[in-house]
Backbone bond lengths (Angstrom), bond angles and torsions (degrees), N, CA, C in turn:
res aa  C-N    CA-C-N  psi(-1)  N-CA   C-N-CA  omega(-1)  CA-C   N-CA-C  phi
1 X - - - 1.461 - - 1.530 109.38 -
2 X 1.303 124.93 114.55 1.209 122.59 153.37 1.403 139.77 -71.45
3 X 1.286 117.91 139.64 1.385 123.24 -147.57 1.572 112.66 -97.73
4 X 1.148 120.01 131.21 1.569 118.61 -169.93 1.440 124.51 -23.90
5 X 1.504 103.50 142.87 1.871 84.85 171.17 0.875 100.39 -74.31
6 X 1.598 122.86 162.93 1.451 157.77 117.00 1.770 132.28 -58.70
7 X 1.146 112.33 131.09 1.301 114.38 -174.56 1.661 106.54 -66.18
8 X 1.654 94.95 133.09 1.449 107.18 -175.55 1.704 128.45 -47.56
9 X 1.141 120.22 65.52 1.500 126.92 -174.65 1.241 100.31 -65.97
10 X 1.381 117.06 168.86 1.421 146.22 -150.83 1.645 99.68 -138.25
11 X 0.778 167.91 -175.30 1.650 162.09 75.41 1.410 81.82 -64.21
12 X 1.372 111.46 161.99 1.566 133.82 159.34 1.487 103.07 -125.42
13 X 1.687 145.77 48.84 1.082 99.66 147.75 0.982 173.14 97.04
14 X 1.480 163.86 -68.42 1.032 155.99 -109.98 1.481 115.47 57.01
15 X 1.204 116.61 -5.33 1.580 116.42 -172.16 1.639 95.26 -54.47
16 X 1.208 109.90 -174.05 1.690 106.45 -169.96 1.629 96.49 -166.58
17 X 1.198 126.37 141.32 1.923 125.81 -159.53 2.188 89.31 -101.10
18 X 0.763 118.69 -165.03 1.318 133.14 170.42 1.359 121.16 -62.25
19 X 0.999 106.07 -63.10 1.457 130.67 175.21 1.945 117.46 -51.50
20 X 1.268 102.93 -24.33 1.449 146.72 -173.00 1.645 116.55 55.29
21 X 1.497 82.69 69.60 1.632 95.50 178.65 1.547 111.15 -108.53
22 X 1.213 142.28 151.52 1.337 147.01 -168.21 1.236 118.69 -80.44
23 X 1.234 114.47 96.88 1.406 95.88 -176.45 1.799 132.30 -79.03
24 X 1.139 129.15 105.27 1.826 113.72 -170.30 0.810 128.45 -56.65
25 X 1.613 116.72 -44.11 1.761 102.66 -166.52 2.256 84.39 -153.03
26 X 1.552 114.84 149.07 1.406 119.19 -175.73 1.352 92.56 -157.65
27 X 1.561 105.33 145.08 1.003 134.10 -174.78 1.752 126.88 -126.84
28 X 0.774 141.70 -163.43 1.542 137.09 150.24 1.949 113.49 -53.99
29 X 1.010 106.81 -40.25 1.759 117.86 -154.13 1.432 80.17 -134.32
30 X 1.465 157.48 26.94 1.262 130.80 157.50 1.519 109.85 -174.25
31 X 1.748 104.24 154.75 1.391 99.28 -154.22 1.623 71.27 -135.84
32 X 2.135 131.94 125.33 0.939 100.83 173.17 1.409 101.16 -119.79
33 X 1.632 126.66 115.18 1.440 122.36 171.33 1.725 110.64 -119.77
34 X 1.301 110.55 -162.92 1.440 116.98 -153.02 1.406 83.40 -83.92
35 X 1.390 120.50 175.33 1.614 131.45 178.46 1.852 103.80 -85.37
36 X 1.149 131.56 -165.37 1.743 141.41 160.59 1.431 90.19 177.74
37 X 1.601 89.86 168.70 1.456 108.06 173.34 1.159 133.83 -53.79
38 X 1.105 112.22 -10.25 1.767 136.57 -168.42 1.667 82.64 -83.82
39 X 1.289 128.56 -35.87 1.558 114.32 -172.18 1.266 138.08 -74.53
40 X 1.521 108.71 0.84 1.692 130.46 -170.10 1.171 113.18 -58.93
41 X 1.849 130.97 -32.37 1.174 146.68 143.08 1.384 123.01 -30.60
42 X 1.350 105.23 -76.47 1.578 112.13 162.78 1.334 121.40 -42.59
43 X 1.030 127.62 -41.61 1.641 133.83 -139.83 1.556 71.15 -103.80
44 X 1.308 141.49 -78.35 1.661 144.36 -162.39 1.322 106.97 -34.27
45 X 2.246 102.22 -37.61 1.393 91.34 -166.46 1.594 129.96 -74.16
46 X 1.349 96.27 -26.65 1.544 131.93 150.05 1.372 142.08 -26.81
47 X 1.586 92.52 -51.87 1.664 106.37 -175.86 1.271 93.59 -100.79
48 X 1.587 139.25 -7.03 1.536 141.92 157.13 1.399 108.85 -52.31
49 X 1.466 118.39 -35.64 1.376 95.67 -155.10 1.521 95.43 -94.69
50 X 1.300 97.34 157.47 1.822 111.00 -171.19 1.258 109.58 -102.68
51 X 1.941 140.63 5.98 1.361 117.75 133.85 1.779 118.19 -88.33
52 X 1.357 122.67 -13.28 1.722 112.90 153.61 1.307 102.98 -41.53
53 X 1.418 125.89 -63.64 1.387 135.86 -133.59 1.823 107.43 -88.44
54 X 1.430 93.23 -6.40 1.742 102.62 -177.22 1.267 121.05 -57.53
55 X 1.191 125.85 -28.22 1.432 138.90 178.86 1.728 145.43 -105.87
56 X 1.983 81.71 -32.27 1.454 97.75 152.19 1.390 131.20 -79.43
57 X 1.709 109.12 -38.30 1.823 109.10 -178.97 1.044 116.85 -131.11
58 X 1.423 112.73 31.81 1.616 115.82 -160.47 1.535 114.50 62.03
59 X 1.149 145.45 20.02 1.010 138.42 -158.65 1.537 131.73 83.07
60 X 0.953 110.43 11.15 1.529 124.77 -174.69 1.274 128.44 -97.53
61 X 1.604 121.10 115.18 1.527 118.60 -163.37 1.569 118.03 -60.98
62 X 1.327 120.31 147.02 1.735 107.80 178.12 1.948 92.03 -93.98
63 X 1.345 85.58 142.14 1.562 106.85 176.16 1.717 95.13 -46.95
64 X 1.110 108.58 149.68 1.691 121.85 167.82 1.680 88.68 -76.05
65 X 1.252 133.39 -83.10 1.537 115.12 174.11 1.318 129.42 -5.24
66 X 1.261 127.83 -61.52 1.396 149.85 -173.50 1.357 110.00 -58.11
67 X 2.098 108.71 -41.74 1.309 94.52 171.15 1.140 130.85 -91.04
68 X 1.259 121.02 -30.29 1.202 137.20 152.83 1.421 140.16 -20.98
69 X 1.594 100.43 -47.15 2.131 124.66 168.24 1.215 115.72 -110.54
70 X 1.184 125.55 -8.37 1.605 139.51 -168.56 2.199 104.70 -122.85
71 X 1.166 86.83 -90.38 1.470 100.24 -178.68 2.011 115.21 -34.63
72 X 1.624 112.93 -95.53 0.831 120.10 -165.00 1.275 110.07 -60.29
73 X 1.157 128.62 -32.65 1.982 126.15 163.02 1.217 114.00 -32.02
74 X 1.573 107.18 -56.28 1.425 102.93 -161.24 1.306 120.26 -99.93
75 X 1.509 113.74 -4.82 1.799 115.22 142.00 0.951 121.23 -85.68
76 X 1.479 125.41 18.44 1.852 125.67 159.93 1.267 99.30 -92.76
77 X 1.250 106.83 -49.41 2.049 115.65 -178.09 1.463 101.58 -44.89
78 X 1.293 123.59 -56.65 1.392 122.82 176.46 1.542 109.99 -37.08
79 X 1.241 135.58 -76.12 1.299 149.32 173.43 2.073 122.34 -16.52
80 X 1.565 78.09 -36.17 1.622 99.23 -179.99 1.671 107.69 -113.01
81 X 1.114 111.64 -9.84 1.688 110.13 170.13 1.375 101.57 -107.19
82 X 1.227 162.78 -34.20 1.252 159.12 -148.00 1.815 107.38 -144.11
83 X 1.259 121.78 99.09 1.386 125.22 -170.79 1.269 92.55 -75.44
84 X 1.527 113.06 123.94 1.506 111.43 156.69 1.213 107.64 110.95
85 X 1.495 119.72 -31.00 1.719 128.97 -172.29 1.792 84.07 -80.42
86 X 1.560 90.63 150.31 1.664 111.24 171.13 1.368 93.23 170.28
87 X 1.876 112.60 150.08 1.026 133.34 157.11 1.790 123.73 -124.12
């Protein structure tokens, strides 16, 4: 009996992006590595949109400030306090 497919995963590796961040695991539609400062763009563009935001703040954008001195700090801190933890 052969056993169900599975969606085509990637391991990455050691692979490494431009920027030279690690990438873990890539797919067709997704690339999943650690966050950096370079992501405040992304992450702003994100917490802009108001169905992301439907569930976490009622719909409510997070200040670019907020992520910037608040947010992305303290999921980098994670990275260097907890080996292995990441979201």
């Amino acid at each position: 009996m052969t056993p169900p497919s599975s969606p085509k995963l990637r391991r990455c590796d050691g692979r490494r992006l431009a920027v030279g961040v690690e990438v873990f695991l890539e797919t067709e539609r997704l690339r999943l590595r650690r966050f950096t400062m370079d992501d405040v763009d992304n992450v702003v563009a994100l917490d802009s949109d108001p169905e992301v935001m439907r569930y976490i703040s009622g719909g409510l954008p997070t200040p670019r400030e907020e992520i910037e001195t608040d947010f992305l700090p303290a999921w980098l801190s994670y990275y260097e306090r907890f080996a292995g933890y990441g979201f």
